[in-house]
Steps between C-alpha positions, in 0.01 A plus 500: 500500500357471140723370264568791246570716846742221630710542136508880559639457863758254425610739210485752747712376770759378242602854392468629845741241655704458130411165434498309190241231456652186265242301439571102337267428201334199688353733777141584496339743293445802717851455608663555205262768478660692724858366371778748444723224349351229338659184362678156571779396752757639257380861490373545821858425633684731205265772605575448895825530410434849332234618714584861691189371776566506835242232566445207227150305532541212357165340363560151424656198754777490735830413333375785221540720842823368608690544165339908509668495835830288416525812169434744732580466879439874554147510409282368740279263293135356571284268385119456560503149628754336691334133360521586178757197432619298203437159469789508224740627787393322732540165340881558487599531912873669528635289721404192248578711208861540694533183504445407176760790392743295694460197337612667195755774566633476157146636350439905459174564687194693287187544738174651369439828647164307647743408816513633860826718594634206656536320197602777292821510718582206401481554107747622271249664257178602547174442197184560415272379214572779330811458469612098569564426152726800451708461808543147419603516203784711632681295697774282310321196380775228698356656875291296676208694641242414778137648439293569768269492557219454221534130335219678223727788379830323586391181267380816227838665537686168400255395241507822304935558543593102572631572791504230778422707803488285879155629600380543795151315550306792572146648335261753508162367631300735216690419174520133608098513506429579155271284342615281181163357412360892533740679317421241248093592493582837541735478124251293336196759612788831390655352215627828414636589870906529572577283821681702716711289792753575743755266513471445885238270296507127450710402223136342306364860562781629355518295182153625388616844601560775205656711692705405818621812711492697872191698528657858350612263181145364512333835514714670229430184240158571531505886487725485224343166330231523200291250667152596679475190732712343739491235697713587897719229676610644755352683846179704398612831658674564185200509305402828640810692306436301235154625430620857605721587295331214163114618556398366189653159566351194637702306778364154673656414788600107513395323805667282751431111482320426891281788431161671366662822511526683169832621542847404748593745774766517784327469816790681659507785238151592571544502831605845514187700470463904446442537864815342600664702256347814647573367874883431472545817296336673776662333796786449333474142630596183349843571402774273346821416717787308362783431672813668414763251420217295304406813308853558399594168356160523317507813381785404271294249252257745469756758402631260278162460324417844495849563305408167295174610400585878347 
């Protein structure tokens, strides 16, 4: 099937079977395409919690499926690749992660939403990158918190509110791939370009950063910035909105460090492909199951951020 008539099918069977397509910003391009809700981990699951659909697609990898699916047990929810991991998730393991909780039972627990449901059960609030900083900041200063399970935005979080989080020793294989000595060419060749970084992001990435943000904060800075050229640390699907909605604006993607590849993406991200898309919305296949008592005690940090975060 040619590609424009693939788009026009998967639109098709989405109002036929009332499905709502959220697509995350680090998907590939013809996927967001075809997105009925775009954005990052934060309004993908404010918008699954608002959604009238009876069937939520979920276009991005599998714990961004589980927390659809923790918000909204009724809806049957699908995504197109049951492989489409985390490495970010699945460098903190729940039964370790328990563990670790154990050892310090007098600490409030904040887990990045970039968790599986398993480990969300075992958090007392719920974050994202939108919103880390803010939810933070929050809690009375004299808790002791354990972060988990990004060291990168965990170590930004206490640098930028001196906080003195336990972290969990956890990372994202993408951000942790960004190339110093690059970014460095890359300024010198663009003196003029705003470096744009994610703080998943080393914390020598994020020093020469001029903006540090989640991927909507990104996008809006350079909507709304003066600038004209940017320079992008953080995975390269975002680039795509970027130059939608900023046509006259030039952005350079930085590369990773072990690579000749112009720009950094998640191998798992783009391994959902507008065929799969089209294939699981047909068959209605590939669809999220979490376990009941686990989705329970999980739902409530999310609840908790969703309240947090108005």
């Amino acid at each position: 099937m040619e590609k424009e008539t693939l788009k026009a099918e998967i639109k098709r069977l989405a109002k036929e079977k009332n499905a709502v397509i959220m697509v995350h910003y680090y998907q590939q391009d013809d996927i967001q395409d075809v997105a009925d809700v775009i954005g990052d981990s934060l309004a993908l699951a404010q918008k699954a919690a608002d959604t009238q659909a009876d069937i939520i697609v979920l276009c991005g990898v599998h714990f961004m499926g589980e927390t659809a699916k923790i918000i909204c047990p009724d809806k049957k929810v699908l995504v197109p690749d049951m492989n489409a991991g985390c490495s970010l998730a699945d460098s903190c393991p729940a039964d370790e992660f328990e563990r670790f909780v154990k050892e310090h039972p007098d600490h409030m627990v904040v887990s990045y939403v970039n968790t599986s449901a398993s480990v969300k059960a075992l958090t007392d609030v719920v974050v994202t990158s939108s919103n880390a900083r803010k939810i933070i900041e929050m809690i009375p200063e004299d808790t002791k918190i354990i972060f988990g399970p990004d060291r990168n935005l965990g170590n930004y979080i206490n640098s930028t509110t001196g906080r003195n989080m336990l972290l969990w020793n956890g990372a994202c294989h993408v951000h942790e791939q960004f190339s110093v000595e690059k970014l460095v060419e890359l300024k010198k060749q663009y003196p003029s370009a705003k470096v744009l970084a994610h703080p998943e992001c080393k914390s020598v990435i994020l020093q020469l950063a001029d903006v540090v943000g989640s991927t909507q904060a990104l996008l809006n800075y350079a909507t709304q910035s003066d600038a004209t050229e940017f320079l992008v640390v953080t995975e390269s699907g975002i680039l795509h909105e970027m130059k939608r909605k900023n046509p006259g604006k030039t952005f350079i993607p930085v590369p990773p460090a072990d690579s000749t590849c112009a720009c950094n993406e998640c191998n798992f991200m783009r391994l959902n492909t507008l065929e799969k898309l089209y294939d699981c919305l047909l068959h209605e296949s590939n669809e999220i199951h979490v376990d009941e008592a686990i989705r329970e005690k999980a739902l409530k940090p999310i609840l908790k951020m969703l309240e947090m975060s108005k």
